[in-house]
C-alpha positions, -999 to +999 in steps of 0.1 A: -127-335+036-162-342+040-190-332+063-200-347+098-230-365+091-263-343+098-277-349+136-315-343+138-334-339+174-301-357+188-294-387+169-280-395+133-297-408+102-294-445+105-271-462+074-298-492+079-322-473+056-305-462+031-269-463+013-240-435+021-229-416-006-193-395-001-190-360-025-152-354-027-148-323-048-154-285-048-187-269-043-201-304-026-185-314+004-203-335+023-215-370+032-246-374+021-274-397+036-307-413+023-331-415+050-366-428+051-373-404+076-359-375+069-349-378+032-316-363+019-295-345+047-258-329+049-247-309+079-228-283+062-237-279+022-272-298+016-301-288+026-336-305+014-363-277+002-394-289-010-393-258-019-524-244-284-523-259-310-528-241-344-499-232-366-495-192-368-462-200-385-467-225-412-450-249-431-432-250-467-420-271-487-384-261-494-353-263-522-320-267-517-292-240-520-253-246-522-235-241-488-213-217-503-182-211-481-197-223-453-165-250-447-137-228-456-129-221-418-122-248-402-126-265-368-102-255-337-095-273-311-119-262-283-113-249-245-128-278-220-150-272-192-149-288-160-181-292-137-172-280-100-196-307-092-177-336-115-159-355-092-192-356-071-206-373-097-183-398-105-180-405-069-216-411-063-218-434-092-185-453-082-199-457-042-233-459-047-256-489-039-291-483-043-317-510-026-338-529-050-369-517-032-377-487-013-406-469+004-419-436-016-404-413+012-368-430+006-370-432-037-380-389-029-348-388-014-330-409-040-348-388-067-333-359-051-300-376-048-299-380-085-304-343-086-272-336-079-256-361-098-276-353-128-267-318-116-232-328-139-255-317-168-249-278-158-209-263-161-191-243-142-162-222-160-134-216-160-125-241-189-108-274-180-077-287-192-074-291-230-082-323-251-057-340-266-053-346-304-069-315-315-040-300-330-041-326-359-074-323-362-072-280-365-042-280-390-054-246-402-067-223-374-091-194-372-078-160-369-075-167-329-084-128-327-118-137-339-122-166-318-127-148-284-157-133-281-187-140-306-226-137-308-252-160-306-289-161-307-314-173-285-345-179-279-361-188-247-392-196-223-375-183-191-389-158-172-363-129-170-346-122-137-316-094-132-305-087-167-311-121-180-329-152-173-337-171-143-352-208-138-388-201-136-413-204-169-424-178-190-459-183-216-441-158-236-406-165-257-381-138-260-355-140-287-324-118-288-282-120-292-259-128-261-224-120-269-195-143-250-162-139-244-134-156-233-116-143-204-084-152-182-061-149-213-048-133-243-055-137-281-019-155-285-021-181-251-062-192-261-045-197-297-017-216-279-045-233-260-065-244-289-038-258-304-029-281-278+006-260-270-006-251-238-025-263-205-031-221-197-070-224-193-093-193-204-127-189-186-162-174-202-184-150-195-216-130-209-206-101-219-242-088-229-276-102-230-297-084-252-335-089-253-346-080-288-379-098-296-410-105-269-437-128-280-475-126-269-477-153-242-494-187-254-519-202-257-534-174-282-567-164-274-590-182-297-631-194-306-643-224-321-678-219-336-693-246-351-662-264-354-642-241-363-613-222-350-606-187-351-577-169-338-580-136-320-566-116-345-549-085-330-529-114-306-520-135-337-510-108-351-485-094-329-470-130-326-466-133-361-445-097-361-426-113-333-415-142-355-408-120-386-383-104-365-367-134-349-360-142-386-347-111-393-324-116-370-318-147-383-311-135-417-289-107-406-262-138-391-267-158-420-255-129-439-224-117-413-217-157-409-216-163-446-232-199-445-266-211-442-261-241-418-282-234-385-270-250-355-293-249-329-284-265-293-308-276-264-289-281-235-300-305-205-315-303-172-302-281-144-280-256-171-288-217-162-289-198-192-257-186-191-240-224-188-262-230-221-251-197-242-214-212-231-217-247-238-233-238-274-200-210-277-177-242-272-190-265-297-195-235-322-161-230-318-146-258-323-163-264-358-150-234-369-182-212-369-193-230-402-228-224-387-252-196-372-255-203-335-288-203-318-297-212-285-330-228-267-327-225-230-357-243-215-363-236-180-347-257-156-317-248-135-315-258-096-345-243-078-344-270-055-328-307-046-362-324-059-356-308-093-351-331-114-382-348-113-398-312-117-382-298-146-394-332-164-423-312-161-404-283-172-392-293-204-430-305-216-439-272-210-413-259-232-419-281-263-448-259-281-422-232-281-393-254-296-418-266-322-424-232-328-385-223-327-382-248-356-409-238-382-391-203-378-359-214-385-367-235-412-390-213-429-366-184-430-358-185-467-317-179-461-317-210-442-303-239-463-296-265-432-305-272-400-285-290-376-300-295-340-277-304-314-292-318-277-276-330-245-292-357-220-328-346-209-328-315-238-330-349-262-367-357-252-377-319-254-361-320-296-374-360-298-410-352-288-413-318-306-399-329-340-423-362-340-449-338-334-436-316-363-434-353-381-468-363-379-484-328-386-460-329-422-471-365-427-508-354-421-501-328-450-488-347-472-457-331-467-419-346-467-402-339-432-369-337-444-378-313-474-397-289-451-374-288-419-342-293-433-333-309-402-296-325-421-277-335-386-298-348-357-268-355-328-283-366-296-257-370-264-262-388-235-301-388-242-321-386-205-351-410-220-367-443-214-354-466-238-388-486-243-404-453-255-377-446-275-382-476-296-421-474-292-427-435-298-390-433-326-383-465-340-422-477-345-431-446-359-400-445-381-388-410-369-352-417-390-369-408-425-371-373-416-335-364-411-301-365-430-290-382-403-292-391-365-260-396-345-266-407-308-238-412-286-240-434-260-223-446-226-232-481-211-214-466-177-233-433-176-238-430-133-261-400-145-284-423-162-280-450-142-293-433-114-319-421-133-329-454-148-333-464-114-356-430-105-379-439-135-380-478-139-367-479-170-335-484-185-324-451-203-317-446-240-279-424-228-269-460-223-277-484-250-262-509-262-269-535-290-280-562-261-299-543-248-320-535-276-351-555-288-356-578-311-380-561-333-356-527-332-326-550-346-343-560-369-352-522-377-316-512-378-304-539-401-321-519-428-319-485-416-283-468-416-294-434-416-296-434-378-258-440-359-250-455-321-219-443-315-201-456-276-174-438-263-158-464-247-132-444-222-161-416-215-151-424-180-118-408-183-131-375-189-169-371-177-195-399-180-227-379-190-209-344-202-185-362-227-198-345-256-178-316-250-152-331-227-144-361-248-118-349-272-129-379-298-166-372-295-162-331-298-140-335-330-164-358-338-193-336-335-176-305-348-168-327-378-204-336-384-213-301-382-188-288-406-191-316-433-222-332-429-204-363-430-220-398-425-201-424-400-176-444-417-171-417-445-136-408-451-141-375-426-153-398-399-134-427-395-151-441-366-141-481-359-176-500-372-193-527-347-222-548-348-258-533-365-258-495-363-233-495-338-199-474-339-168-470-313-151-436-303-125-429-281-098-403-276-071-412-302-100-405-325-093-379-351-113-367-379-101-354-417-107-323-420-120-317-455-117-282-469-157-283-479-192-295-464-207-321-479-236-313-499-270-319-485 
């Protein structure tokens, strides 16, 4: 049931000024007003609280190596997640009717409306209930043993807090392992459960979270004397030790994992840590580990209701660190493939930082794709303008550095609809090919390296968070990642529309194939 509507200095917000918006599920229970006067208010479970640039790590060009055995697990079906704030969501975009013009004071409180909607982008666990036609797709399981627990690494720019790491920034990056495990059931019922014989549901936790490497904060201390710049050495120093041991760690998984496909994931706005290291677990999972995991966790994560117009803030600050992030992967000589992985507003962090990385390469003379090794570029639900997208992307022909790009995309994404509204803009999470200008269309028509793919019933399991509640578009991933298969290959066998533009939905099953696809 929901809450009594908030009462402040004797009378109630008025609905005159602004639309009534219902949360019917766990963890929000309330009704929730928009008020010009008093914002965003909810008697029992709301409360309003207004509470560089040198390289030390440079670039190489690269050759290729074979993948080895990297396929020769292959992909399970994985354990779903629900949000204990999903239903809110859905709710909010189903009921809510947002005026067509607004006072600052009343788009504040719809920004911080779309806080808690966008909020979907974090996860709650327990897992949710299983997707359906995985068991075709996982005809030969992983030893299920194996499957529950496993180590990933990270790297991040939040500021540690109580064992691990909180939601505020941090100049310096730590890098280290965090080993998860699955919890609530045994070996044989989380084999049943991956197999699609049984609705018994496991939960995660983090079983450790082991700091291993501290970088010198950034910026470096540096001079510039008649033009030119000069690091302080004993700082560049240290932060260049710091990066040979990231890669050491590196190399140590690409030896245990036996492959030397990367996956790294970037998760979206309001995850903690911990909801990042889990989401990355599922997907790594369900390809089979036929990759080494590796975390970013940029800082964002709930400090307030107003913050998800901060942490846009928050995830420029982090992109110097995922540039950085990159050039150490990629330049770690076991590394034969990266694939990079990003959810809603993680996909502007990757975006901006890899057409930064594009321009410096292009500046020396240098081929993108040959450097980074960047094979698989999957964007879900991407949180950014569209217009920049196809001004700061498509213009500048981002596509030629990559393998491939995959985006998938929901026209009825409430998240970023809400969010369109925030910013002005229509968002790219929701494209569609009439919505798209002339002058990109006429991009696309020659350009099939780069894949829209709708999920046209994304409503019927999570609008913005399909891409690991959508059975089709998880089996889709995991496929991508295991094969390095193209849409329409026989491993993919998405249903082709118009331009660029592919359909998904959750009869869709993959092929598994016994071996990647060579790069």
């Amino acid at each position: 049931m929901g809450c009594r509507p908030a009462r402040r200095g004797g009378r109630l917000p008025s609905p005159r000024v602004g639309p009534r918006m219902c949360f019917r599920s766990r963890g929000i229970c309330g009704d929730v007003f928009l008020d010009a006067a008093y914002g965003l208010a909810c008697v029992r479970c709301v409360s309003v609280r207004l509470d560089h640039n040198a390289q030390p790590f440079g670039v190489r060009r690269v050759g290729w190596r074979a993948w080895g055995n990297a396929g020769s697990r292959p992909a399970p079906r994985r354990p779903d997640v629900h949000d204990h704030r999903r239903a809110a969501g859905r709710d909010l975009g189903q009921t809510l009717s947002v005026p067509t013009s607004l006072e600052p004071p009343m788009k504040y409180a719809v920004a911080a409306a779309a806080t808690l909607l966008m909020g979907g982008c974090a996860s709650s666990y327990p897992a949710g209930s299983a997707p359906s036609g995985w068991a075709r797709y996982s005809q030969m399981p992983a030893d299920t043993a194996e499957m529950m627990t496993g180590e990933i690494l990270f790297v991040t720019d939040r500021a540690p807090r109580g064992g691990g790491y909180g939601v505020e920034r941090s100049t310096s990056m730590a890098a280290g392992k965090a080993r998860i495990e699955v919890k609530g059931i045994d070996a044989p019922a989380y084999g049943a459960f991956m197999s699609g014989e049984s609705d018994q549901r496991p939960a995660y936790s983090a079983d450790s979270i082991s700091e291993i490497v501290r970088f010198p904060g950034t910026p470096l201390a540096f001079s510039i004397e008649n033009g030119v710049l000069t690091r302080e050495r004993p700082s560049l120093a240290r932060y260049q030790e710091a990066g040979k041991a990231f890669q050491g760690m590196l190399s140590e998984a690409v030896a245990s994992q036996d492959t030397g496909n990367v996956l790294l994931y970037v998760h979206g706005f309001n995850n903690t840590f911990d909801h990042g290291a889990f989401n990355l677990f599922e997907v790594w999972n369900a390809s089979g580990r036929a990759s080494v995991p590796v975390l970013f966790s940029w800082p964002t994560g709930g400090r307030s209701v107003w913050g998800y117009l901060g942490d846009t803030q928050d995830g420029d600050f982090a992109i110097f660190h995922l540039k950085e992030v990159i050039r150490l992967i990629s330049a770690a000589p076991e590394v034969d493939s990266v694939t990079i992985l990003a959810h809603s507003r993680g996909v502007s962090l990757v975006t901006d930082a890899l057409r930064e990385l594009m321009i410096e390469a292009r500046g020396s003379g240098l081929s993108m794709r040959d450097t980074y090794r960047v094979e698989n570029l999957i964007l879900a639900a991407p949180d950014m303008d569209l217009g920049v997208m196809e001004q700061r992307l498509v213009a500048e022909a981002f596509g030629m550095g990559f393998g491939q790009i995959n985006v998938y995309v929901n026209p009825g994404d409430d998240a970023l609809g809400l969010s369109g509204w925030v910013f002005g803009a229509p968002r790219f999470g929701a494209l569609t090919a009439e919505s798209m200008s002339e002058e990109s269309k006429a991009v696309f028509r020659g350009v099939r390296s780069v894949s829209f793919i709708s999920v046209t019933d994304a409503d019927r399991f999570d609008p913005h968070n399909y891409f690991r509640r959508h059975p089709g578009v998880l089996a889709d991933i995991a496929a991508t990642i295991r094969t390095g298969a193209h849409p329409g290959d026989p491993e993919r066998p998405l249903e082709k529309g118009e331009l660029n533009f592919w359909s998904i939905d959750q009869q869709y099953v993959p092929r598994l194939q016994q071996q990647p696809k060579e790069p």
